[in-house]
PDB file of N, H, CA, C and O in Angstrom:
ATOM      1  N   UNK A   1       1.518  16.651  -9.673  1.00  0.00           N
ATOM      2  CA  UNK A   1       0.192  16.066  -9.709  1.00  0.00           C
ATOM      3  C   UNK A   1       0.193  14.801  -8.839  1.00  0.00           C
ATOM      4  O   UNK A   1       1.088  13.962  -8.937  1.00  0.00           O
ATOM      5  N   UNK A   2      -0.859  14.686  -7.965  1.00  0.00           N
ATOM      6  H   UNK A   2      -1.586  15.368  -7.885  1.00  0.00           H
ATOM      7  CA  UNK A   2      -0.600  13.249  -6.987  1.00  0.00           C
ATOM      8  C   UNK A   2      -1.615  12.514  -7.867  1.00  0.00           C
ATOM      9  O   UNK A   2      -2.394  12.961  -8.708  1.00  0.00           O
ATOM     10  N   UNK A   3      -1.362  11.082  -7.382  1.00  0.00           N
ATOM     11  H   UNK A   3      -0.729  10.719  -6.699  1.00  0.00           H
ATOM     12  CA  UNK A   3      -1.518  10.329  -8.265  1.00  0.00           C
ATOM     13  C   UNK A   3      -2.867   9.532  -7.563  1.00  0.00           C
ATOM     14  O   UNK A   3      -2.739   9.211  -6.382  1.00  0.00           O
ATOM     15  N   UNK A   4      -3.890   9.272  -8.113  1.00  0.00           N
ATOM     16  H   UNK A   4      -3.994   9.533  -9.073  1.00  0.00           H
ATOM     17  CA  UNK A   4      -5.189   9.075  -8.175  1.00  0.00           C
ATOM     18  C   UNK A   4      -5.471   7.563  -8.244  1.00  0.00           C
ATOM     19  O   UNK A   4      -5.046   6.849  -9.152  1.00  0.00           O
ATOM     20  N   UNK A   5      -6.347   7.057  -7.043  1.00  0.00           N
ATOM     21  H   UNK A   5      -6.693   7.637  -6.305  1.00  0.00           H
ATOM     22  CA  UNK A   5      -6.914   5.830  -6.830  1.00  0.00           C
ATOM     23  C   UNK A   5      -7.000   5.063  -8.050  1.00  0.00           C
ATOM     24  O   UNK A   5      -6.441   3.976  -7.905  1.00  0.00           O
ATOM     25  N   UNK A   6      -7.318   5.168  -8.788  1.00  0.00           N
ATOM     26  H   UNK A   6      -7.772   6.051  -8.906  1.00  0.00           H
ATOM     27  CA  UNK A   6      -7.024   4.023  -9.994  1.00  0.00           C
ATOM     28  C   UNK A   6      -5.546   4.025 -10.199  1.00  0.00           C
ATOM     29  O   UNK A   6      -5.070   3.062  -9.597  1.00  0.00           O
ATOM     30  N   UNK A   7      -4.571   4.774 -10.851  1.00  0.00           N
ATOM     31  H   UNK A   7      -4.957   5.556 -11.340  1.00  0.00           H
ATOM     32  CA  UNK A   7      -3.244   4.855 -10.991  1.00  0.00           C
ATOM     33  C   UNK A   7      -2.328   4.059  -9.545  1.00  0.00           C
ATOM     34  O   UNK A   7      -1.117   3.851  -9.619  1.00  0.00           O
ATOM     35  N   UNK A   8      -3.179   3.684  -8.268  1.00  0.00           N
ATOM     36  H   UNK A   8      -4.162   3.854  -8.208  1.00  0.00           H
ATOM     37  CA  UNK A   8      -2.467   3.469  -7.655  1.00  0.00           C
ATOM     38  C   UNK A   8      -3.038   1.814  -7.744  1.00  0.00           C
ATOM     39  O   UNK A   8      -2.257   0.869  -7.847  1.00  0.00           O
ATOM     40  N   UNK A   9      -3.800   1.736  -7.713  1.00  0.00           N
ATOM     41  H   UNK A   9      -4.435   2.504  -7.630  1.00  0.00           H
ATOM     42  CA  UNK A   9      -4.576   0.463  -7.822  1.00  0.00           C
ATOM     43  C   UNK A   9      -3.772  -0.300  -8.864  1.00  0.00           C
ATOM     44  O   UNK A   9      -3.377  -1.444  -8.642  1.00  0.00           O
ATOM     45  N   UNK A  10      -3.519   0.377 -10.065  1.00  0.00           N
ATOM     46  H   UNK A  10      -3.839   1.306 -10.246  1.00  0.00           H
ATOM     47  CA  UNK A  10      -2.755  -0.025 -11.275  1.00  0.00           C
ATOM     48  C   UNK A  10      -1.084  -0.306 -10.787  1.00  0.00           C
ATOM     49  O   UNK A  10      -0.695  -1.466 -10.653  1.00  0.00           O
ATOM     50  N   UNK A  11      -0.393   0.566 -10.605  1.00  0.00           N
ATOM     51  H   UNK A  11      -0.709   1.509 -10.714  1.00  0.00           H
ATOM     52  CA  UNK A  11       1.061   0.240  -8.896  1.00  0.00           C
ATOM     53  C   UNK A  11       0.595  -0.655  -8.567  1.00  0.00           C
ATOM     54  O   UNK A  11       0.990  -1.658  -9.162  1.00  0.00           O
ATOM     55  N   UNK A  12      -0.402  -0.862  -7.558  1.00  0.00           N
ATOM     56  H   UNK A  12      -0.723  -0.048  -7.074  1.00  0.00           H
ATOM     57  CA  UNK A  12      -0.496  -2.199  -6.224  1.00  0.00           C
ATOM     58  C   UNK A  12      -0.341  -3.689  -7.615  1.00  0.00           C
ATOM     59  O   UNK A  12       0.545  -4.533  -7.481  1.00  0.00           O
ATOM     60  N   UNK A  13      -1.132  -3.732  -8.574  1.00  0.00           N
ATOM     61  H   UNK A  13      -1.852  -3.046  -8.684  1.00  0.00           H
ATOM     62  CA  UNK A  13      -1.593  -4.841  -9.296  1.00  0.00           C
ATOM     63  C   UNK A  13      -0.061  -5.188  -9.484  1.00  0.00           C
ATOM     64  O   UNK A  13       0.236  -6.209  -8.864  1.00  0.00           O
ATOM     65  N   UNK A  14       0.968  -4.627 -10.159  1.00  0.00           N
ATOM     66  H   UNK A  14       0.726  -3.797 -10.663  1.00  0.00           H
ATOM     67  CA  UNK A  14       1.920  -4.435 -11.133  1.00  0.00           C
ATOM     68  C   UNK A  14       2.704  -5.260  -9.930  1.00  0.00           C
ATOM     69  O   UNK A  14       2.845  -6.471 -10.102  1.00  0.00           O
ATOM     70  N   UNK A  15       3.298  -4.570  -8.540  1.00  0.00           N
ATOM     71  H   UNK A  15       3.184  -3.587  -8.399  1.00  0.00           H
ATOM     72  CA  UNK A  15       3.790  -4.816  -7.730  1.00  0.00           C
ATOM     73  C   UNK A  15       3.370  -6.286  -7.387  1.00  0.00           C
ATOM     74  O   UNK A  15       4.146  -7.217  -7.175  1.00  0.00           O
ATOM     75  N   UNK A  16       2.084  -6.324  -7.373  1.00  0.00           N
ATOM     76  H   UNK A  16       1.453  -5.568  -7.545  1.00  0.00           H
ATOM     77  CA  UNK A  16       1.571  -8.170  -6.960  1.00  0.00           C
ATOM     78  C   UNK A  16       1.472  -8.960  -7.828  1.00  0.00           C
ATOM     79  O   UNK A  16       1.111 -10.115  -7.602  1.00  0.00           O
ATOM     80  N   UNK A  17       1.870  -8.366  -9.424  1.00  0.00           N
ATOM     81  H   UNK A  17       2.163  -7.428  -9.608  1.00  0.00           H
ATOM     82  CA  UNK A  17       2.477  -9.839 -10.490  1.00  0.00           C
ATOM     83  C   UNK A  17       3.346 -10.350  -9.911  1.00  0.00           C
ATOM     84  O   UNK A  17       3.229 -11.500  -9.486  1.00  0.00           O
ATOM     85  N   UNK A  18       4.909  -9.321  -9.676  1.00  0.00           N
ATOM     86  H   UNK A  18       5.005  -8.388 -10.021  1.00  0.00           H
ATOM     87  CA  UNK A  18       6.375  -9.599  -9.241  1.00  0.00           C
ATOM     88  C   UNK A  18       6.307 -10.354  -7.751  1.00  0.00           C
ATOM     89  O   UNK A  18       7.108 -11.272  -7.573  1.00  0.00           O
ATOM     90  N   UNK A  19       5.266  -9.959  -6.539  1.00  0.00           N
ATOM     91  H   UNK A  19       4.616  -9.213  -6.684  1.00  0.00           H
ATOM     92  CA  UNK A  19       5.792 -10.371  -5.570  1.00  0.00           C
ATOM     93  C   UNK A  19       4.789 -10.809  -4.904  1.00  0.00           C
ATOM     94  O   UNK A  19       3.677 -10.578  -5.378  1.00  0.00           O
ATOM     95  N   UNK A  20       4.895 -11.612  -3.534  1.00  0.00           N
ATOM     96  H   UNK A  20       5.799 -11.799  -3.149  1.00  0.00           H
ATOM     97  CA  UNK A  20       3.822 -11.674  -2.451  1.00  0.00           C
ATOM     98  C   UNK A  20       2.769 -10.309  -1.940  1.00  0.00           C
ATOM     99  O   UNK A  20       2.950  -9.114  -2.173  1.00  0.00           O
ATOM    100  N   UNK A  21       2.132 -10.676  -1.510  1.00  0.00           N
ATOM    101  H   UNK A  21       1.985 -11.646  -1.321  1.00  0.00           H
ATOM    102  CA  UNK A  21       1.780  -9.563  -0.601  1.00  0.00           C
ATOM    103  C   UNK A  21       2.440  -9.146   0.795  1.00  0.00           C
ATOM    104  O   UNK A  21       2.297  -7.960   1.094  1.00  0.00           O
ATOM    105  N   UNK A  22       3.106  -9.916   1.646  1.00  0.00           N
ATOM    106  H   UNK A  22       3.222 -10.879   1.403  1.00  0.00           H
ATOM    107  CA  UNK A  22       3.760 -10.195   2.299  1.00  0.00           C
ATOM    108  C   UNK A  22       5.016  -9.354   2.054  1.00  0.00           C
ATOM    109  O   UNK A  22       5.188  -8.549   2.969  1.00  0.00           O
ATOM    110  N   UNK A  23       5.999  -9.299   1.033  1.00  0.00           N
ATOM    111  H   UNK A  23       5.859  -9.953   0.290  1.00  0.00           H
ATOM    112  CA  UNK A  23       6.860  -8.755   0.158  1.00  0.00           C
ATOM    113  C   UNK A  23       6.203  -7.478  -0.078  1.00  0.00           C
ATOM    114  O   UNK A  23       6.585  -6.520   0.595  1.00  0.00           O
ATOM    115  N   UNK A  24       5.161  -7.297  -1.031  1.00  0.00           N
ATOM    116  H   UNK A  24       4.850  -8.075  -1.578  1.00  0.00           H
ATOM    117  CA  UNK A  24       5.198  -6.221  -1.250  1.00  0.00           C
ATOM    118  C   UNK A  24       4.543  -5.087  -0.443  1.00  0.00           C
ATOM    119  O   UNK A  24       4.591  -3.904  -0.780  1.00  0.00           O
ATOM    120  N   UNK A  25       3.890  -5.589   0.721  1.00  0.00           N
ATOM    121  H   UNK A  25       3.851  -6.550   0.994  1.00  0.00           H
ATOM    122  CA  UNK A  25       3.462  -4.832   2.203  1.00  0.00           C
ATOM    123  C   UNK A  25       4.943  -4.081   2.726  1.00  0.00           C
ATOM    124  O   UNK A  25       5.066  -2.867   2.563  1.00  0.00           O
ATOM    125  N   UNK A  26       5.946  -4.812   3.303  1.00  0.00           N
ATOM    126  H   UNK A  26       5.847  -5.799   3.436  1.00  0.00           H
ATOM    127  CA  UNK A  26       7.318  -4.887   3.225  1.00  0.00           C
ATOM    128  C   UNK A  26       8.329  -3.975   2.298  1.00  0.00           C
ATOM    129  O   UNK A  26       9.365  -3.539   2.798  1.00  0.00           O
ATOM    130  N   UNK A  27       8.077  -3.778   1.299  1.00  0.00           N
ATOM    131  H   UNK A  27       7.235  -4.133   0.892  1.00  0.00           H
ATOM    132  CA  UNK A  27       8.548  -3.172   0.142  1.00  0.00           C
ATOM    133  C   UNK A  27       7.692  -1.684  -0.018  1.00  0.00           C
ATOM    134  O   UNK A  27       8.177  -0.613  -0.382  1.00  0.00           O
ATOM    135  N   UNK A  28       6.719  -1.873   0.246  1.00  0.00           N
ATOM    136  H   UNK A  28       6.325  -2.744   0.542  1.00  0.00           H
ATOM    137  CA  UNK A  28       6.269  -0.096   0.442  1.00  0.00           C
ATOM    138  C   UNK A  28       6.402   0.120   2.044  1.00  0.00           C
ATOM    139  O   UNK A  28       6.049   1.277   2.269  1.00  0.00           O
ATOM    140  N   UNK A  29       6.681  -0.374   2.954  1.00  0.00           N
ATOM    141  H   UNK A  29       6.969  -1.315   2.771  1.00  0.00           H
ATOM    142  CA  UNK A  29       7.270  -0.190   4.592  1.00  0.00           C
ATOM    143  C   UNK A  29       8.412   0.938   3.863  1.00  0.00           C
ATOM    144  O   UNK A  29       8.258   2.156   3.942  1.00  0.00           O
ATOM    145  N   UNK A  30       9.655   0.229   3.095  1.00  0.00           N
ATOM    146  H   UNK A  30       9.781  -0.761   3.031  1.00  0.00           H
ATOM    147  CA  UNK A  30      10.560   0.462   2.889  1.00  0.00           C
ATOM    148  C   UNK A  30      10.736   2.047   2.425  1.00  0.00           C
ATOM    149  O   UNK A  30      11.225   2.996   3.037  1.00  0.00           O
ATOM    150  N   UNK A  31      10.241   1.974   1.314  1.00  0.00           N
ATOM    151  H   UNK A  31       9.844   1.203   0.816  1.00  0.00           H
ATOM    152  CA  UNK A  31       9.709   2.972   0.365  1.00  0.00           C
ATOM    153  C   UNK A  31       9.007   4.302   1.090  1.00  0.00           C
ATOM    154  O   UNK A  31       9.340   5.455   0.816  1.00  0.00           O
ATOM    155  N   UNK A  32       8.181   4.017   1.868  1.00  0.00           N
ATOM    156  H   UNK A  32       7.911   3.080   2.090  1.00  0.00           H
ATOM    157  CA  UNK A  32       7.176   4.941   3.056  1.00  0.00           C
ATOM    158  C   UNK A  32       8.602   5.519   3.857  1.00  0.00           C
ATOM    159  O   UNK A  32       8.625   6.746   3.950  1.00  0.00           O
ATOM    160  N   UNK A  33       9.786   4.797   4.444  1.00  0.00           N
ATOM    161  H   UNK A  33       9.767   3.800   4.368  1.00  0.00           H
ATOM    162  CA  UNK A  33      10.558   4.952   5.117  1.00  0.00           C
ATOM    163  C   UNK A  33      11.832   5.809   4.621  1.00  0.00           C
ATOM    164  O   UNK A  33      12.272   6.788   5.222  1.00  0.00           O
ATOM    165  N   UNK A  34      12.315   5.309   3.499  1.00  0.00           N
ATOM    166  H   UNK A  34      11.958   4.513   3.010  1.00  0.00           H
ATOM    167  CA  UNK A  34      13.472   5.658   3.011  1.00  0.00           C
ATOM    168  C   UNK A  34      12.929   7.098   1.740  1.00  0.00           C
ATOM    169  O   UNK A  34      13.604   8.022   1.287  1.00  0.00           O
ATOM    170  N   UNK A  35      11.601   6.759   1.525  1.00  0.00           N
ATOM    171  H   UNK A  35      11.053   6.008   1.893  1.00  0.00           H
ATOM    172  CA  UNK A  35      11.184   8.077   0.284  1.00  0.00           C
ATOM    173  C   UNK A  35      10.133   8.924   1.094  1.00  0.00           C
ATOM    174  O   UNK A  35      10.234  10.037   1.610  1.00  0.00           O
ATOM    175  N   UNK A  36       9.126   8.058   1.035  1.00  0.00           N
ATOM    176  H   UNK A  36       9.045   7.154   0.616  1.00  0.00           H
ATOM    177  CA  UNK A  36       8.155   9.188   2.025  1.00  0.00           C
ATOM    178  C   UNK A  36       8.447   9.753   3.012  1.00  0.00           C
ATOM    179  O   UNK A  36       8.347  10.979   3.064  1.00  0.00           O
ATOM    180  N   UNK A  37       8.820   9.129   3.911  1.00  0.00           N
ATOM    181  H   UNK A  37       8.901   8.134   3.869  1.00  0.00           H
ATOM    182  CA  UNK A  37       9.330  10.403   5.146  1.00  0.00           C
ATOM    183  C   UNK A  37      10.302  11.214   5.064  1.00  0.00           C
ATOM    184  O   UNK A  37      10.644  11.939   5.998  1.00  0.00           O
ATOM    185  N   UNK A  38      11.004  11.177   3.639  1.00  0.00           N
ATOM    186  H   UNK A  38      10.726  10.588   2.880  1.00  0.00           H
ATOM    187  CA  UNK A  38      12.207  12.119   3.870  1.00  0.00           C
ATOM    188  C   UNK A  38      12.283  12.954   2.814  1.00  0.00           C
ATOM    189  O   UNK A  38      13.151  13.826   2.786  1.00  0.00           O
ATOM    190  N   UNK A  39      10.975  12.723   1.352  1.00  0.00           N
ATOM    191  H   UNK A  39      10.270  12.014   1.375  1.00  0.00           H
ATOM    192  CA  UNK A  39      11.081  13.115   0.122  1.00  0.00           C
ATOM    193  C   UNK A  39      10.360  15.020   0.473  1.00  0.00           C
ATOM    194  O   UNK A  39       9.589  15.418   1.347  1.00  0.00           O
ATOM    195  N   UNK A  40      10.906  15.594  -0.406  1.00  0.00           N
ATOM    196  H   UNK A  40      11.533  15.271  -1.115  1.00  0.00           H
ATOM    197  CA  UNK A  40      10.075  16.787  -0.020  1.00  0.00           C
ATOM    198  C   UNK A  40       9.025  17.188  -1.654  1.00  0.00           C
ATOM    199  O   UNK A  40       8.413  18.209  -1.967  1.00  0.00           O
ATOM    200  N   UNK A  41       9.211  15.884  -2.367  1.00  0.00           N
ATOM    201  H   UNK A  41       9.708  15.054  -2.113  1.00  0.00           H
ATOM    202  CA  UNK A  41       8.050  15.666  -3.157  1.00  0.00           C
ATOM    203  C   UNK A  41       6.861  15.211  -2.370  1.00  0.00           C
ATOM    204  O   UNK A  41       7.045  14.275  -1.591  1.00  0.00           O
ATOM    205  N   UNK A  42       5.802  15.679  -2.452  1.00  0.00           N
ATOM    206  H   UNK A  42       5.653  16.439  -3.084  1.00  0.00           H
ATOM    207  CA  UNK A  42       4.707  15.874  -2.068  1.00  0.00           C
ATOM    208  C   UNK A  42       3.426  14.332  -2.580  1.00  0.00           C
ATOM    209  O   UNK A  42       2.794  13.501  -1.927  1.00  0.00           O
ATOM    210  N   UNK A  43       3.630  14.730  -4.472  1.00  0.00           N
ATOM    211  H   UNK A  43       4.143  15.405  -5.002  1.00  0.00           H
ATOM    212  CA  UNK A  43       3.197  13.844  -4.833  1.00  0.00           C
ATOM    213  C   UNK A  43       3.817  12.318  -4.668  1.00  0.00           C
ATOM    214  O   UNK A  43       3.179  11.327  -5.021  1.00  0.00           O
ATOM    215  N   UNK A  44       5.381  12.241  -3.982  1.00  0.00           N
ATOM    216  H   UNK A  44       5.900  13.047  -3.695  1.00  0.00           H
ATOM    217  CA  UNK A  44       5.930  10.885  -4.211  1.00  0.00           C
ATOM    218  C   UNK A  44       5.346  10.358  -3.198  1.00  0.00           C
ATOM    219  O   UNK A  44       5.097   9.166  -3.378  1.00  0.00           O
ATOM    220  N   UNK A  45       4.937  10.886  -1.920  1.00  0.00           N
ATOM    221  H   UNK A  45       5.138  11.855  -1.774  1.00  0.00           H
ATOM    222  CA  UNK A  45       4.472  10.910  -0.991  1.00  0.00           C
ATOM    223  C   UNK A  45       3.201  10.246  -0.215  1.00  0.00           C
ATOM    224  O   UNK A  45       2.965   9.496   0.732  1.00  0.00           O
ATOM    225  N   UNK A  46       2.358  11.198  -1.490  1.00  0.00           N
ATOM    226  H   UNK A  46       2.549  11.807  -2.260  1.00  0.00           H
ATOM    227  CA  UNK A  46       1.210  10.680  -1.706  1.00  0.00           C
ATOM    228  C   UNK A  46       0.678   8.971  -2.423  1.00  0.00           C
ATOM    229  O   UNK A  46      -0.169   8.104  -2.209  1.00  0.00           O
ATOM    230  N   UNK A  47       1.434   9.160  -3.042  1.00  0.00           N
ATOM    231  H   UNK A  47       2.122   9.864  -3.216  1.00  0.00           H
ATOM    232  CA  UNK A  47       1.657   7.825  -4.086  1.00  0.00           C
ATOM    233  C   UNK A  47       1.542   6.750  -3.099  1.00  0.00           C
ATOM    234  O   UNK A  47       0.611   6.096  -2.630  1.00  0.00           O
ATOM    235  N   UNK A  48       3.448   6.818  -2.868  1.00  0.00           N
ATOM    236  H   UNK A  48       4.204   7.350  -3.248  1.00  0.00           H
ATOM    237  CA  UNK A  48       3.893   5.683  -1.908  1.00  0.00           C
ATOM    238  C   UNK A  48       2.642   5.215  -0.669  1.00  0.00           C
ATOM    239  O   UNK A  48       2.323   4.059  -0.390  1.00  0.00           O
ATOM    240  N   UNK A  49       1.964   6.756   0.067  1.00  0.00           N
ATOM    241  H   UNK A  49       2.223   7.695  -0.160  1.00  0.00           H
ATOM    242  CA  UNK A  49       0.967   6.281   0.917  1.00  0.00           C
ATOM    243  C   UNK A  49      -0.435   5.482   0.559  1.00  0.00           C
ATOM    244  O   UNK A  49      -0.965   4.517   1.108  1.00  0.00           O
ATOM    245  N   UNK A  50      -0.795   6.222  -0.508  1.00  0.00           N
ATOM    246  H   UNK A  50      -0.364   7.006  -0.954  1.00  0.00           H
ATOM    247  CA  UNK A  50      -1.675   5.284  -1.400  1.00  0.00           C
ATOM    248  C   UNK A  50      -1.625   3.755  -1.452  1.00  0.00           C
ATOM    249  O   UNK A  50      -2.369   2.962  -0.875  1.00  0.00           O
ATOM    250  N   UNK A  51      -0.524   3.490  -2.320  1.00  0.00           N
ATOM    251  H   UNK A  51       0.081   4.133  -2.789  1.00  0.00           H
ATOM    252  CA  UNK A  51      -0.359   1.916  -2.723  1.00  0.00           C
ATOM    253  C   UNK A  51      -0.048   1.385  -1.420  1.00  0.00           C
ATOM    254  O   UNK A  51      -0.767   0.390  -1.320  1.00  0.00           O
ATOM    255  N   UNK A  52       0.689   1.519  -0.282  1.00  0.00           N
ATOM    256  H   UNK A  52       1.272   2.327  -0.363  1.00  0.00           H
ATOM    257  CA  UNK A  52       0.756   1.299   0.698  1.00  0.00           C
ATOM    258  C   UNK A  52      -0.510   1.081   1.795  1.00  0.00           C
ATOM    259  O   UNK A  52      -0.554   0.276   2.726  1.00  0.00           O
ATOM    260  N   UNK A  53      -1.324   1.871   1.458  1.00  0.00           N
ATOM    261  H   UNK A  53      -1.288   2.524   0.702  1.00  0.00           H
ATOM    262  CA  UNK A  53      -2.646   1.841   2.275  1.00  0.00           C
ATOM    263  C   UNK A  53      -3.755   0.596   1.637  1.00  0.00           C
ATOM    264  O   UNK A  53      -4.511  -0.175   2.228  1.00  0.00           O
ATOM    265  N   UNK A  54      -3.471   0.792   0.202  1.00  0.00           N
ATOM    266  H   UNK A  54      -2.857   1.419  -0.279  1.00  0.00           H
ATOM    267  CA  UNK A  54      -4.657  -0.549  -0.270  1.00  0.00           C
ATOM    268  C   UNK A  54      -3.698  -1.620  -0.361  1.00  0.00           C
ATOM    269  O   UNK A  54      -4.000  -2.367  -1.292  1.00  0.00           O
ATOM    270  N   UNK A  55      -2.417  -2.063   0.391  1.00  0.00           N
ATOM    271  H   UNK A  55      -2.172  -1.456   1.147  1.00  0.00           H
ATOM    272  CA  UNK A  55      -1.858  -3.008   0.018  1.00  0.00           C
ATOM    273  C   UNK A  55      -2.482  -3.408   1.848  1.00  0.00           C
ATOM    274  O   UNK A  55      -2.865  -4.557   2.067  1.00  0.00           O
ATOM    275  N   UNK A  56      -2.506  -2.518   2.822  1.00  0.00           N
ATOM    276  H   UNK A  56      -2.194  -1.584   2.645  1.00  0.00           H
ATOM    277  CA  UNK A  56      -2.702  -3.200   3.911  1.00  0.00           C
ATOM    278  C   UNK A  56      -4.149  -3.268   3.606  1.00  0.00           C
ATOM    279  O   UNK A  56      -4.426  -4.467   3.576  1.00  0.00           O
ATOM    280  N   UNK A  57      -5.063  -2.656   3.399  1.00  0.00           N
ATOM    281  H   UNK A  57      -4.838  -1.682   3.424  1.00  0.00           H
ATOM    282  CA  UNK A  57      -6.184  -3.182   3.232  1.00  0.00           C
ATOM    283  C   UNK A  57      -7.173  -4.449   2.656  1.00  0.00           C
ATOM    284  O   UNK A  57      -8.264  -4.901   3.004  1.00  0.00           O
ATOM    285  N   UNK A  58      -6.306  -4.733   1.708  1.00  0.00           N
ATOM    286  H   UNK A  58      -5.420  -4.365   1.425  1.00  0.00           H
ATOM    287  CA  UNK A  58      -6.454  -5.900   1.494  1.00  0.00           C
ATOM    288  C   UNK A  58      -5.690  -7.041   1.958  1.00  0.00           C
ATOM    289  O   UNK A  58      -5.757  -8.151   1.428  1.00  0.00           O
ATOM    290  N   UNK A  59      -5.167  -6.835   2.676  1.00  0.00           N
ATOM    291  H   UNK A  59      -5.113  -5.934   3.106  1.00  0.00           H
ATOM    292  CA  UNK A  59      -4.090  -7.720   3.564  1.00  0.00           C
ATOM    293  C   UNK A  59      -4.919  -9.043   4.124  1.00  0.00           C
ATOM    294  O   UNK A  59      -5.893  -8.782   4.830  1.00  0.00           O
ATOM    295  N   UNK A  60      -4.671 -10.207   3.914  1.00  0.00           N
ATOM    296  H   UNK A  60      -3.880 -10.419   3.340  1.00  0.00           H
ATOM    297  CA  UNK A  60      -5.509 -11.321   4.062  1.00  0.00           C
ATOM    298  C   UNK A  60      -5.424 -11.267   5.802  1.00  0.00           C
ATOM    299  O   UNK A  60      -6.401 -11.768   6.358  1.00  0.00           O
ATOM    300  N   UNK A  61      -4.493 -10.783   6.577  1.00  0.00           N
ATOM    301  H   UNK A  61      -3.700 -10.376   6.125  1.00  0.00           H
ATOM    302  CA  UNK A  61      -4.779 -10.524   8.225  1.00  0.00           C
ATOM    303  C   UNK A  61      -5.544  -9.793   8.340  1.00  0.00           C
ATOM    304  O   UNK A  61      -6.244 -10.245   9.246  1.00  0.00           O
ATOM    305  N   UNK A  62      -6.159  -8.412   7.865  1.00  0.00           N
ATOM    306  H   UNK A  62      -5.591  -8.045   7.128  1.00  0.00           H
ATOM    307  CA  UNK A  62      -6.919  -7.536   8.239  1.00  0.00           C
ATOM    308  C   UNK A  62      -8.373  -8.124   7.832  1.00  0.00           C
ATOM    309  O   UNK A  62      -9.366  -8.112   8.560  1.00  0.00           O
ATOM    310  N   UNK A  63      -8.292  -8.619   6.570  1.00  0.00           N
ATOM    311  H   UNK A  63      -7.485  -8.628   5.979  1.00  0.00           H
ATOM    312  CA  UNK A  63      -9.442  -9.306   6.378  1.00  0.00           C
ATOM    313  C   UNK A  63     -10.285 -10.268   7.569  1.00  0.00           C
ATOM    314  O   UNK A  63     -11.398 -10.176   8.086  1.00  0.00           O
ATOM    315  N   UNK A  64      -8.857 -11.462   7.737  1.00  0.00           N
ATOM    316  H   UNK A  64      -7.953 -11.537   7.317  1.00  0.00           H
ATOM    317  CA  UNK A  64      -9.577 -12.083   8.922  1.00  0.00           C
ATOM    318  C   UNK A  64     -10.484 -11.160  10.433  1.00  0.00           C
ATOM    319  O   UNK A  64     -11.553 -11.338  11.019  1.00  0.00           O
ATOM    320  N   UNK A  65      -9.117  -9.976  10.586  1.00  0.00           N
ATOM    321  H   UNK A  65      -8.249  -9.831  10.111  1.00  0.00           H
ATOM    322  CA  UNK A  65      -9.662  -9.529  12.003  1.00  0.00           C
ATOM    323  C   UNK A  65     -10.696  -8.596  11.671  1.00  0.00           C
ATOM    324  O   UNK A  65     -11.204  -8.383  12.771  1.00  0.00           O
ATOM    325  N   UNK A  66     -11.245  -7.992  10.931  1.00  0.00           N
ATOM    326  H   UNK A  66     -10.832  -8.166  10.037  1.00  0.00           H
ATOM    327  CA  UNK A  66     -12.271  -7.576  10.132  1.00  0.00           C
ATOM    328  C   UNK A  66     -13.942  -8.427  10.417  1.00  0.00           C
ATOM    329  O   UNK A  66     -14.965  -8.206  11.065  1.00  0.00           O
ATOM    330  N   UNK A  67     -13.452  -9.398   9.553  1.00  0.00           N
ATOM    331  H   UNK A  67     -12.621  -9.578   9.027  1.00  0.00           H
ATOM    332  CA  UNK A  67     -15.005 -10.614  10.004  1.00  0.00           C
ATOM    333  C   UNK A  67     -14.919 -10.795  11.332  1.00  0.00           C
ATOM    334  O   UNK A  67     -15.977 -10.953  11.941  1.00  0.00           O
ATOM    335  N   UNK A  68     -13.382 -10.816  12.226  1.00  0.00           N
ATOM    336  H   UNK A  68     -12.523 -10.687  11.731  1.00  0.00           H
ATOM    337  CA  UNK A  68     -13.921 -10.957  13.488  1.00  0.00           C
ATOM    338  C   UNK A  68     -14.551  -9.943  14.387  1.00  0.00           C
ATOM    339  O   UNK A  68     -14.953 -10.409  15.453  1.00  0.00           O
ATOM    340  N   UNK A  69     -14.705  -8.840  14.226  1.00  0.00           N
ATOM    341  H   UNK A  69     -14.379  -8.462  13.360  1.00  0.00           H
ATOM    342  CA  UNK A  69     -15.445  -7.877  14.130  1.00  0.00           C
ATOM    343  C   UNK A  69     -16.774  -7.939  13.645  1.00  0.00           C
ATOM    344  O   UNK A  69     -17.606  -7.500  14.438  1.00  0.00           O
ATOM    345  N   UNK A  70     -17.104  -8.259  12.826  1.00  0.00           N
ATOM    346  H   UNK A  70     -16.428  -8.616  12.182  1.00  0.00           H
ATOM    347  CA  UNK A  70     -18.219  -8.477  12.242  1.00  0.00           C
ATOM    348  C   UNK A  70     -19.554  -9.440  13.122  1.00  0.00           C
ATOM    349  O   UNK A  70     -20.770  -9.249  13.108  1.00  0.00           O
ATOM    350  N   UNK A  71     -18.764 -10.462  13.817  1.00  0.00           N
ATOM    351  H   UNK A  71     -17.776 -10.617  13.828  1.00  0.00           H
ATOM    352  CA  UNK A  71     -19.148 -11.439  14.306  1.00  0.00           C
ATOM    353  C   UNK A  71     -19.279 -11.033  15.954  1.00  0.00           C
ATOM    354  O   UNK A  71     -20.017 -11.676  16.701  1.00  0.00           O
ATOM    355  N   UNK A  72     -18.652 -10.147  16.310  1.00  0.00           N
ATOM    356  H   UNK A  72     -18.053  -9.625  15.703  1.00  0.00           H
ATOM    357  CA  UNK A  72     -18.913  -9.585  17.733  1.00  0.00           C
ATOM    358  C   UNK A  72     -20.052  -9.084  17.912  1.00  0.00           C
ATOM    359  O   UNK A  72     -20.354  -8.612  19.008  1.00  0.00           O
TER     360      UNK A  72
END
């Protein structure tokens, strides 16, 4: 079963008690690298890309270059 936008949202939170964002951007790099690209679980896959994707999305850099966009 892959694991569903709230459940990952709930991961990202958990992960950003323990660490930076910075860290934990870094820490699913890792994870994406050493599990996702090589897991032939499907759902671990999914997961890892998940929390990984709303961890860059909310990334206080993307944010900035975002409004700067906005402003063009």
């Amino acid at each position: 079963m892959t694991t569903n936008t709230s459940e990952a949202v709930r991961f990202m939170k958990i992960v950003l008690d323990w660490c930076s964002p910075q860290v934990a951007r870094s820490m699913l790099d890792d994870m994406q690298f050493y599990i996702g690209d090589v897991s032939e679980n499907d759902s671990i896959k999914e997961s890892v890309k998940m929390v990984r994707d709303l961890l860059y999305d909310r990334a206080e850099e993307k944010i900035m270059l975002d409004d700067l966009d906005d402003v063009r």
